[in-house]
C-alpha positions in Angstrom: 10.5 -15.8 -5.1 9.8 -12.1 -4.1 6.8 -10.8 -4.3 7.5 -7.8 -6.0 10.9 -7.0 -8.0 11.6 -3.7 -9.5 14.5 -3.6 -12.0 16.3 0.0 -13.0 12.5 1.4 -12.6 12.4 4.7 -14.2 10.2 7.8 -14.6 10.1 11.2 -16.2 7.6 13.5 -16.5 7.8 15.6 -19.9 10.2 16.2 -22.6 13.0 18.2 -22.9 14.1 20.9 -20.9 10.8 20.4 -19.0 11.3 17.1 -18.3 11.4 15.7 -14.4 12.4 12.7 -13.4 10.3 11.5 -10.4 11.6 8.0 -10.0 15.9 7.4 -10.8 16.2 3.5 -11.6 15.0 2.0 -8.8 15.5 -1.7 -7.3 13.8 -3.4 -4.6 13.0 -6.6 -3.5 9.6 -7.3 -1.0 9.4 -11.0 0.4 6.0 -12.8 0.6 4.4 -11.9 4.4 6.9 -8.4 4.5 6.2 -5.3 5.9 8.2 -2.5 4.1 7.6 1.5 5.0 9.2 4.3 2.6 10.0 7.1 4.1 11.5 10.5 2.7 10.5 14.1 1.9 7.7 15.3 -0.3 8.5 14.9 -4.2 11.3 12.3 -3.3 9.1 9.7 -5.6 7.5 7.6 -2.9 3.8 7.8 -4.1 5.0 7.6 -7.9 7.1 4.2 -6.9 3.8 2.5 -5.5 1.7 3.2 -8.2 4.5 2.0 -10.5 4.0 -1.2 -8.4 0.8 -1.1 -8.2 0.4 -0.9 -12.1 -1.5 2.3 -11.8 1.4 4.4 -14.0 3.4 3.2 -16.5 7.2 2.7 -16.0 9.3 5.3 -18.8 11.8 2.7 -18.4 13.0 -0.6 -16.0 10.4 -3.3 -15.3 8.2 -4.7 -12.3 7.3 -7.8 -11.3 4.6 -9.0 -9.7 4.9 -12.8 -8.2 7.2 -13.0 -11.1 4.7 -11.2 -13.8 6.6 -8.0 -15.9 3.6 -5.7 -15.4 5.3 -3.6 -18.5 4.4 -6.6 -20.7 0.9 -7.0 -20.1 -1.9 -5.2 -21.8 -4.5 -3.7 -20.0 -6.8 -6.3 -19.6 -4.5 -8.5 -18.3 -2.8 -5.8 -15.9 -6.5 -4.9 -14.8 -7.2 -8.6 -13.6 -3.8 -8.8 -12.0 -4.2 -6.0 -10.2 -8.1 -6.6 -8.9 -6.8 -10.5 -7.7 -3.2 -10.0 -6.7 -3.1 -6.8 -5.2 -5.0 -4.7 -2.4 -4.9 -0.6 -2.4 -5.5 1.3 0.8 -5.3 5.5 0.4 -5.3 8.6 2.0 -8.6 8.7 1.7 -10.7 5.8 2.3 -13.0 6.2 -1.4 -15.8 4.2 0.1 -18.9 4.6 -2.0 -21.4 6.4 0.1 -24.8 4.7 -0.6 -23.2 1.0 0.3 -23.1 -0.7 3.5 -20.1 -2.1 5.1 -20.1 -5.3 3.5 -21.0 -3.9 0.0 -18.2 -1.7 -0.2 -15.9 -4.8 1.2 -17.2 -6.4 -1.4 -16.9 -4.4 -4.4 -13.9 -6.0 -5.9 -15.1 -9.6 -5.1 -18.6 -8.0 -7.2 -16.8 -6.9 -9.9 -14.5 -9.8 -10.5 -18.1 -11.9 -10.7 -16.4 -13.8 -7.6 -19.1 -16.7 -5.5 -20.0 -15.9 -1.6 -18.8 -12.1 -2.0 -20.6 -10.6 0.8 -19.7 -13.8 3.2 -15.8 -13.3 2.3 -16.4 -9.8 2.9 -18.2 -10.4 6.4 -15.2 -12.5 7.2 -12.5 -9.9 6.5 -14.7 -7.4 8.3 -14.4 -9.6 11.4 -11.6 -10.0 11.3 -10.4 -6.0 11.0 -12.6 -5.8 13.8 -15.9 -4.5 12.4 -18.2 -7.4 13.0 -20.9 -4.9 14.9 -20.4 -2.5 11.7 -21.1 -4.7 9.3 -24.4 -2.6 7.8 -23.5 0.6 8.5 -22.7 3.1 5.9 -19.5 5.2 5.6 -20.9 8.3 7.0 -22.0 6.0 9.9 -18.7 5.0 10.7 -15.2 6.8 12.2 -12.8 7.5 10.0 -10.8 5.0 11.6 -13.3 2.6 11.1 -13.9 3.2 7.1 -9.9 2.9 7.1 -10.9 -1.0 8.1 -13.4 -1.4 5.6 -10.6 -0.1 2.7 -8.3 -2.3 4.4 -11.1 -5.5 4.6 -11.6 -4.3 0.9 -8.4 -4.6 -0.3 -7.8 -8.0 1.8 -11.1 -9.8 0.1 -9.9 -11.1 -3.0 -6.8 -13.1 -1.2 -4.2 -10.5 -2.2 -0.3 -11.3 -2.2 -0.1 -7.4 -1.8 -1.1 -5.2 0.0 0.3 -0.9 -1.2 -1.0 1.7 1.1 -0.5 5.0 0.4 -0.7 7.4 3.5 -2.8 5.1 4.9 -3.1 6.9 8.3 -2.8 10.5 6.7 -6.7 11.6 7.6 -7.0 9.5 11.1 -6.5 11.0 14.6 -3.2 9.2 16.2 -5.2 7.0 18.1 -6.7 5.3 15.4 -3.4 6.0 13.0 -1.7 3.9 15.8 -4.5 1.0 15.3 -4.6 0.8 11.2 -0.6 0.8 11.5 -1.2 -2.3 14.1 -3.8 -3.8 11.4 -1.2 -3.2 8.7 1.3 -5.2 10.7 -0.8 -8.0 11.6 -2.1 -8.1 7.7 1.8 -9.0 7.4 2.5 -11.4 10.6 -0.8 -13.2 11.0 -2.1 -13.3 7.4 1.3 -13.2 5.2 0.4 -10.3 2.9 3.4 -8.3 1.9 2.9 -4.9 2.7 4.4 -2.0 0.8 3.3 1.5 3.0 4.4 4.6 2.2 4.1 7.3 4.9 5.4 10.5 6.1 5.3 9.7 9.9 8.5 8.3 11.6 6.4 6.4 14.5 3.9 4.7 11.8 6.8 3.4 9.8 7.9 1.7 12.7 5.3 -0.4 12.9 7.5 -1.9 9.4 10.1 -4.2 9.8 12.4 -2.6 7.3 12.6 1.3 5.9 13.4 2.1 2.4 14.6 5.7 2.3 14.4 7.9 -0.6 15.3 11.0 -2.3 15.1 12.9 -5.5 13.6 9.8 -6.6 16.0 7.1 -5.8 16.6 4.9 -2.5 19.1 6.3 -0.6 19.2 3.9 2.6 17.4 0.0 3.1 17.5 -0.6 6.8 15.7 -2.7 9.3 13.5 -1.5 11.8 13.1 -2.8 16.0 9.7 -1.6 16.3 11.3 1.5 18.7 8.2 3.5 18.7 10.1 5.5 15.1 13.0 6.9 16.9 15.7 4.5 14.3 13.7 5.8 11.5 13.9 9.3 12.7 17.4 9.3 13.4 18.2 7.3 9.1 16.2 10.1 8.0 18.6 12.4 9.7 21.5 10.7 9.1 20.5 10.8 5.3 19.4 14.6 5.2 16.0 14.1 4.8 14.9 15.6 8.8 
């Protein structure tokens, strides 16, 4: 069964003459353990699609699933805990809380959830993102490269089938842009999350092994990807109009 399903997923902003339509009914399918990058120009409905997935938003019509779950028929309560022990978020911006350590902020959603052993699930993610010498330092202690592991050992703590990033290498220098796209990758290959990533940047995408492209807020191409250091995903964005 697919991970995630989205079925005719729809949404407009406003009413009326006012009324835009940021997402255009929408399919995809992501497998268990796949890496998928969306690619395409600002506006085109990338960000509002992953936070339709990602339960943030509400669909204005269509459905998602979630390991077979129709998000659009749970309350809020139920959505919440799906979310928190289904899914992992990674941003632009890395929204580490300042006053906590390494391994607090690791652990947060493990806290929250009243989970056992959070900090030790959260010292094993962080070793394994490569941060086992960081593991009490505080955010402003760190490189942004390195808080971009914490959110990713964050998001990995509670055993996620998901992982959405969101720009996830949109603040970093290339150097360690390059590195959290390589993390991203291995999330997929080594540790079979699915990972849904949507990014701006031809090169990061190809660290994916399949590109969704959109525009005006529907997918316009669904190719694979050879790992060719982003020059196949440059030249389907130009194909499609979108370079």
């Amino acid at each position: 069964m697919p991970i995630v399903v989205t079925e005719a997923l729809s949404k407009t902003y406003g009413e009326g003459e006012t009324a835009v339509t940021a997402l255009d009914s929408v399919d995809i399918s992501v497998e268990p353990g796949e890496f998928v990058a969306i690619m395409g120009p600002s506006g085109c409905g990338k960000s509002t699609l992953l936070n339709l997935v990602g339960g943030l938003d509400r669909p204005s019509s269509g459905r998602v699933l979630i390991d077979g779950a129709d998000l659009t028929t749970l309350d809020d309560d139920k959505l919440t805990e799906l979310r928190r022990r289904r899914m992992g978020f990674v941003f632009q911006f890395f929204n580490l809380i300042p006053v906590l350590d390494a391994t607090e902020n690791a652990a947060l959603p493990l806290t929250l959830d009243g989970a056992p052993h959070a900090e030790q699930r959260a010292r094993d993610w962080l070793g394994k993102v490569g941060l086992g010498d960081r593991m009490a330092n505080r955010p402003d202690q760190l490189s942004g490269g390195q808080q971009q592991r914490v959110a990713v050992a964050r998001a990995l703590s509670t055993e996620p089938a998901l992982i959405l990033a969101d720009e996830p290498t949109g603040n970093l220098d290339s150097k360690s842009a390059t590195e959290i796209a390589a993390l991203l990758a291995q999330v997929s290959s080594d540790w079979g999350r699915a990972v849904l990533m949507v990014t701006h940047d031809p090169r990061i995408a190809s660290f994916a092994k399949r590109l969704l492209l959109m525009k005006d807020g529907a997918i316009v191409d669904d190719l694979p990807l050879d790992g060719d250091g982003g020059e196949s995903a440059r030249k389907a964005m130009e194909k499609a109009g979108l370079l």
